[in-house]
TORSE-960497 format. One line per 8 residues: number of its first residue (from 0); their letters; for each residue x, z, y of C-alpha. Coordinates in nm, 3 decimals, decimal comma. Layout:
<nodes>
NUM) A) X Z Y  ...
</nodes>
This chain:
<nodes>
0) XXXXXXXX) 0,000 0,000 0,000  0,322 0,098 0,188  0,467 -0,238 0,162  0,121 -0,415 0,250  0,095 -0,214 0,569  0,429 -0,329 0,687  0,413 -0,719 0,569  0,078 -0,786 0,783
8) XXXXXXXX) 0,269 -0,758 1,083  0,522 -0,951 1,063  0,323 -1,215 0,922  0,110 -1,209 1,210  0,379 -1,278 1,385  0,498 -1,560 1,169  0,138 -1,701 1,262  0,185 -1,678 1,585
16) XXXXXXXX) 0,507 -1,804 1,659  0,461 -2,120 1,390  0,111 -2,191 1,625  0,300 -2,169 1,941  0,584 -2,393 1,792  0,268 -2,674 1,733  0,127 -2,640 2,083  0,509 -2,659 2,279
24) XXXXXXXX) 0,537 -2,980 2,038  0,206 -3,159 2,078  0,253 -3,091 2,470  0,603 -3,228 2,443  0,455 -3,561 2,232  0,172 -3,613 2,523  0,399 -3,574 2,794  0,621 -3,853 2,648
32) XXXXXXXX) 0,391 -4,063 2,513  0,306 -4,355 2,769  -0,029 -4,513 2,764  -0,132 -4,930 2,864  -0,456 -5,066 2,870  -0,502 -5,386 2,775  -0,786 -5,595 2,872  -0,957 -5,939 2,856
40) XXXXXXXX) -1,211 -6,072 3,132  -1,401 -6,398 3,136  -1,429 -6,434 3,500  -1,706 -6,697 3,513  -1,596 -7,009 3,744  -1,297 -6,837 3,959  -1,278 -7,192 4,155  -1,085 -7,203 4,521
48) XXXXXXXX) -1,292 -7,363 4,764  -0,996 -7,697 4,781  -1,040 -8,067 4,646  -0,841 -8,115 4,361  -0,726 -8,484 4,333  -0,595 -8,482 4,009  -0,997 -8,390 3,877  -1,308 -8,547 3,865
56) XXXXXXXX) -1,482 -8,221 3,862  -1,507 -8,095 4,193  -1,849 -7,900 4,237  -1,700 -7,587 4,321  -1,655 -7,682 4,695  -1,797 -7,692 5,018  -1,950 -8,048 4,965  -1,993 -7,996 4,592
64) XXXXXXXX) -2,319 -7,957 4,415  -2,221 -7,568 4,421  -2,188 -7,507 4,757  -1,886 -7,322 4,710  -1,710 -7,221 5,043  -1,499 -6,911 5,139  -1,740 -6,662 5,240  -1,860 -6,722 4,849
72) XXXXXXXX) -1,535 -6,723 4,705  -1,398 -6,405 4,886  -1,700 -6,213 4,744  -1,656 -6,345 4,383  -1,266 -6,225 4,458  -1,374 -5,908 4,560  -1,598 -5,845 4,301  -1,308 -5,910 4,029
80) XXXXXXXX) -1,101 -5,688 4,194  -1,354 -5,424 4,166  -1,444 -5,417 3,831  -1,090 -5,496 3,726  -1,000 -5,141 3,912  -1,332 -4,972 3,792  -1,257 -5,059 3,425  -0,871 -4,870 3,472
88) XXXXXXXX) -1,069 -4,553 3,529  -0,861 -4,458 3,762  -0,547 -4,602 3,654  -0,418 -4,963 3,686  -0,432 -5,155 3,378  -0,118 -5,334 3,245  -0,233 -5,616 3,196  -0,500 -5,819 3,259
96) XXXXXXXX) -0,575 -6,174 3,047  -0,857 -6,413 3,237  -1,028 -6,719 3,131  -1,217 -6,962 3,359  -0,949 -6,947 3,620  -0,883 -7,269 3,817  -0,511 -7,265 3,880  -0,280 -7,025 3,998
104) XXXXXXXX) -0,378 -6,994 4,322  -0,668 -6,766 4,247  -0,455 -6,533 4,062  -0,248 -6,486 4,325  -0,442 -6,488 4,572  -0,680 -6,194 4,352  -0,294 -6,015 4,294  -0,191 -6,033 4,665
112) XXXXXXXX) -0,512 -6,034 4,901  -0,703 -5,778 4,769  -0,600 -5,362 4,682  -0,497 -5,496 4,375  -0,150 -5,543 4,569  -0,069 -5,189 4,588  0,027 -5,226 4,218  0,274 -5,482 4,145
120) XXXXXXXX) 0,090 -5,708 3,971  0,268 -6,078 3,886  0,073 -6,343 3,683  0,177 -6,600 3,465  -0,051 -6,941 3,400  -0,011 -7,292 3,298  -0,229 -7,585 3,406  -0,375 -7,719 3,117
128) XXXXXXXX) -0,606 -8,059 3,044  -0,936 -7,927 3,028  -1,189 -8,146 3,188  -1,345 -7,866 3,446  -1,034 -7,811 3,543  -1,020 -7,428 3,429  -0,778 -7,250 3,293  -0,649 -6,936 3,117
136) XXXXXXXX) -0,389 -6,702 3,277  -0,320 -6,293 3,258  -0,136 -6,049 3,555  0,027 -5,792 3,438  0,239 -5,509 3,580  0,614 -5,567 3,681  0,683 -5,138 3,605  0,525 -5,146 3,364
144) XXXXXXXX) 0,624 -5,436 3,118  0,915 -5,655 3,182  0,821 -6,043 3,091  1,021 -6,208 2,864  0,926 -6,518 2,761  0,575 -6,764 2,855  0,428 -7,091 2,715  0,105 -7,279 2,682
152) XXXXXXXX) 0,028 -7,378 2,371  -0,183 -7,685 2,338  -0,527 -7,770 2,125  -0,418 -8,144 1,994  -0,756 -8,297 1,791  -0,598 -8,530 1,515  -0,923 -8,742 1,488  -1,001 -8,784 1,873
160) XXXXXXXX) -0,697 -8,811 2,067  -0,888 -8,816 2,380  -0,998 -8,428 2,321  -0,903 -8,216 2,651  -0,970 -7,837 2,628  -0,769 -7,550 2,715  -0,431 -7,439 2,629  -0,392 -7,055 2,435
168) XXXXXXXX) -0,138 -6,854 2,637  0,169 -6,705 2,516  0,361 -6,418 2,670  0,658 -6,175 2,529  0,674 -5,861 2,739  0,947 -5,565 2,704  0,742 -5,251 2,694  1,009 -5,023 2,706
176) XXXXXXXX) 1,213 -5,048 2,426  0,949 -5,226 2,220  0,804 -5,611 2,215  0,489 -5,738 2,275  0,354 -6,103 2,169  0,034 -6,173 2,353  -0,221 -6,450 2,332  -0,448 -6,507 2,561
184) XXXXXXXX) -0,777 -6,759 2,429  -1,043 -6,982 2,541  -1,125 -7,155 2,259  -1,393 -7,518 2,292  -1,757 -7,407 2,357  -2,078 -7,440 2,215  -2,207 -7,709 2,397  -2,345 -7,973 2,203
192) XXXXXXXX) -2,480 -7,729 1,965  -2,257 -7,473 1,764  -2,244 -7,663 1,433  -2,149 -7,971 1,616  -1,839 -7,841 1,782  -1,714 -7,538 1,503  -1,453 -7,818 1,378  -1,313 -7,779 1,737
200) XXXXXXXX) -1,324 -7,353 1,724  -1,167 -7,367 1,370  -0,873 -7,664 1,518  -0,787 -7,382 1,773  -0,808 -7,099 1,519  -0,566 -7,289 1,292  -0,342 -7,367 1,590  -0,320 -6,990 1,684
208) XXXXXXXX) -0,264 -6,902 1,344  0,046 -7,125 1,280  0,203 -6,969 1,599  0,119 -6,632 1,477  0,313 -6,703 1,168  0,582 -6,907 1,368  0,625 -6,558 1,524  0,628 -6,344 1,251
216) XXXXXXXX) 0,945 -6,541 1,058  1,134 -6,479 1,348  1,008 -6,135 1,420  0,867 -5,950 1,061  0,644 -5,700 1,163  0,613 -5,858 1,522  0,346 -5,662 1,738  0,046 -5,913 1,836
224) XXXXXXXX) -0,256 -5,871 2,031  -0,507 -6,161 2,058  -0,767 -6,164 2,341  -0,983 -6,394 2,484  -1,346 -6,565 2,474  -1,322 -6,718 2,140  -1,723 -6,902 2,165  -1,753 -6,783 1,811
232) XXXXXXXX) -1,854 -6,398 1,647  -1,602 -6,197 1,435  -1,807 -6,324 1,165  -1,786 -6,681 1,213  -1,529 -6,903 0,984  -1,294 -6,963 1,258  -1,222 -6,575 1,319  -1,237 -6,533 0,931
240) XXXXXXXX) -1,118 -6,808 0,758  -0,889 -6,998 1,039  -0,709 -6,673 1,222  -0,804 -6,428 0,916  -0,958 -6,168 1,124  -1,101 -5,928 0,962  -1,213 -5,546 1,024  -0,980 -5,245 0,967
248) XXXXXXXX) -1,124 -5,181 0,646  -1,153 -5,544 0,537  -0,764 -5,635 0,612  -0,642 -5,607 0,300  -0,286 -5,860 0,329  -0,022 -5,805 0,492  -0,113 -6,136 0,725  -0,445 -6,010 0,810
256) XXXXXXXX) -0,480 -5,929 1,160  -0,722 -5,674 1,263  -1,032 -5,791 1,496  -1,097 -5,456 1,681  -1,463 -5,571 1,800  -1,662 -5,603 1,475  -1,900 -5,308 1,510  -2,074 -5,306 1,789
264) XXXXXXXX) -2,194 -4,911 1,753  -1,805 -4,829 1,820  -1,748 -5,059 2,135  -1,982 -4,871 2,404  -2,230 -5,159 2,423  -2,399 -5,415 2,193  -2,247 -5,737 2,321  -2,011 -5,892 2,597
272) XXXXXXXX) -2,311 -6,224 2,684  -2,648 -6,259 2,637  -2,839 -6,535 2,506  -3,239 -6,530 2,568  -3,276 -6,190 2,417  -2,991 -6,184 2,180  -2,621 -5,960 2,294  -2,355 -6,130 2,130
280) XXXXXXXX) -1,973 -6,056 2,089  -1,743 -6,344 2,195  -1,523 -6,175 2,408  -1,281 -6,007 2,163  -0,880 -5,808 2,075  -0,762 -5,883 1,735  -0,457 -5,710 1,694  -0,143 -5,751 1,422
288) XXXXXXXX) -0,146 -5,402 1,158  0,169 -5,367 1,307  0,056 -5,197 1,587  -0,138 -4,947 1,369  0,211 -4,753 1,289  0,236 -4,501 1,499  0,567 -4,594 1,579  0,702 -4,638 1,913
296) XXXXXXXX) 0,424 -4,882 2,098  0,053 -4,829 1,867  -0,343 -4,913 1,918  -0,497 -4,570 2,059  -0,757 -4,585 1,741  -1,108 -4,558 1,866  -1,005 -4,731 2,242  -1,178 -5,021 2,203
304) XXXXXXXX) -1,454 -5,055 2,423  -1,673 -5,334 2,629  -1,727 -5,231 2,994  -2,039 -5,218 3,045  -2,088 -4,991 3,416  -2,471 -5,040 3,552  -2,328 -5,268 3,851  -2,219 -5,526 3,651
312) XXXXXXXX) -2,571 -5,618 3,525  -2,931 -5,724 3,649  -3,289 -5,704 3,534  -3,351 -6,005 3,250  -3,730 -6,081 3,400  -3,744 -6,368 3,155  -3,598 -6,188 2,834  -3,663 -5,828 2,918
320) XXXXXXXX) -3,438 -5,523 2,955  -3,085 -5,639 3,125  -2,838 -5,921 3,156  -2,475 -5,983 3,353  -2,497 -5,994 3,693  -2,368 -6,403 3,749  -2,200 -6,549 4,034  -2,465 -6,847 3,965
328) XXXXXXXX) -2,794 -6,868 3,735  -2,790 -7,260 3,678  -2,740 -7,403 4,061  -2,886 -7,093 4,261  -2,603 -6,896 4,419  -2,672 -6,511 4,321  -2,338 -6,321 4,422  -2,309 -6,145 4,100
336) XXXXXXXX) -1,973 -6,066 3,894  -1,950 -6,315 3,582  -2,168 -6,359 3,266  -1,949 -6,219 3,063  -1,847 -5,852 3,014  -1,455 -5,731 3,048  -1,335 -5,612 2,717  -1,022 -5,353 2,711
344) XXXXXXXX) -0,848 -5,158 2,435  -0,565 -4,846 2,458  -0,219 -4,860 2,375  0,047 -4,559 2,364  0,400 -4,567 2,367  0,591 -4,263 2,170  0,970 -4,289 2,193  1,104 -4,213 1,841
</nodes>
């Protein structure tokens, strides 16, 4: 009983100072862990208000069927900026990929004219073919990630040479002492009917793919994230079959990325468009496994999420309950956002 009496003590202590020890280190592991959100934003028809020569399309100026003119185009600016800083809840984001850009005017002119440059953003973009003249592009912070390498990477159909669309986006970035391989994605739309144009979704899924690959023999176990408006659902072929992008759970091969938008109960809201009364998911990040590690830069598991604030929608009179707030519904001027929601996931970065 002696020996009893005397033991409980200094185990206590032993309890203590072992649950002290776990607190001093978790504190230590959140005070060096760095953290980067990552987001994607289809930005609906960011157009300048100029002629471009080199396009037939011109509708989004003054004298174009659009009406576009500057008054118009510094509100759609200053409505990305807004939700771009609402959706960093309170802190920047590190980068940023758009879709539906013109050129990169707009970028810079979004990166340098508004509050946005307080943060050091630069952006990187390619003019590509497509026949609207849009583009894809992504800003990204200089202090935060160091850029290290940038192409576009073209969609080439083998059985119509005259196809135009536009080009996926490739960027390296140093973060820290760790790389990065990002894509950003606007892959051929719907219109025409989506049975009718899924050869073109799966010919840019396929592209992707083989740079993916291309990647990984250079890099084994390269860290990839995948983002953009891909006109398809994570459960269409081209996500599936062509980039073999499949849920956590379902990514069973070492090749299999991981499409981080496939359940819509985890992501905050049901869907990033609407069509008629149906939310769908287009907007999406598929990510490599890689970056489910836990070593040195790793997904923050759960981050994913679709921002979905109240001002970035407006009543649905026609379909009931809500819809995005649009810059344009067909050729009335409105003065929304876009008609697409941002998407965003969390990354950390835990020196080793």
């Amino acid at each position: 009983m002696l020996f009893k009496l005397r033991f409980w003590p200094a185990f206590f202590k032993f309890i203590i100072t072992f649950l002290f020890l776990i607190l001093l280190l978790q504190e230590t592991i959140a005070q060096n862990a760095l953290s980067y959100r990552i987001a994607f934003y289809n930005v609906e028809n960011f157009f300048d208000t100029e002629i471009d020569s080199t396009r037939e399309y011109n509708a989004f100026t003054p004298e174009g069927e659009q009406s576009w003119n500057f008054f118009r185009y510094r509100k759609k600016r200053t409505n990305l900026f807004k939700t771009l800083l609402a959706a960093g809840e309170g802190e920047p984001i590190a980068l940023i990929g758009m879709c539906e850009i013109e050129n990169d005017k707009v970028l810079r002119d979004l990166i340098l004219s508004t509050p946005l440059k307080n943060f050091d953003y630069q952006y990187v973009n390619y003019p590509s073919p497509d026949r609207r003249g849009i583009d894809v592009g992504l800003i990204y912070q200089r202090g935060k990630m160091r850029l290290i390498n940038s192409e576009p990477i073209a969609l080439k159909d083998p059985q119509n040479e005259q196809f135009r669309s536009r080009d996926i986006l490739y960027a390296s970035f140093l973060v820290q002492t760790d790389t990065l391989h990002v894509y950003v994605n606007h892959w051929p739309s719907r219109w025409g009917g989506e049975l009718p144009t899924s050869r073109l979704r799966m010919l840019a899924a396929q592209t992707l793919r083989k740079h993916v690959d291309s990647i990984g023999l250079v890099y084994p176990g390269a860290k990839v994230i995948i983002m953009g408006d891909f006109n398809d659902k994570p459960t269409d072929e081209s996500i599936l079959k062509g980039l073999q992008a499949f849920s956590a759970k379902e990514a069973s091969k070492p090749q299999h990325l991981v499409n981080l938008f496939t359940n819509p109960a985890k992501l905050g809201f049901e869907g990033t468009l609407k069509h008629q009364y149906d939310w769908q998911i287009f907007d999406m990040i598929i990510v490599s496994q890689s970056l489910f590690e836990n070593r040195k830069l790793s997904i923050i598991e759960g981050s994913q999420r679709i921002f979905a604030p109240d001002f970035l929608f407006a009543e649905d009179e026609r379909y009931l309950g809500k819809k995005p707030y649009r810059t344009y519904v067909g050729p009335r001027y409105v003065g929304g956002f876009a008609d697409h929601l941002p998407v965003f996931v969390d990354l950390e970065f835990i020196e080793e």
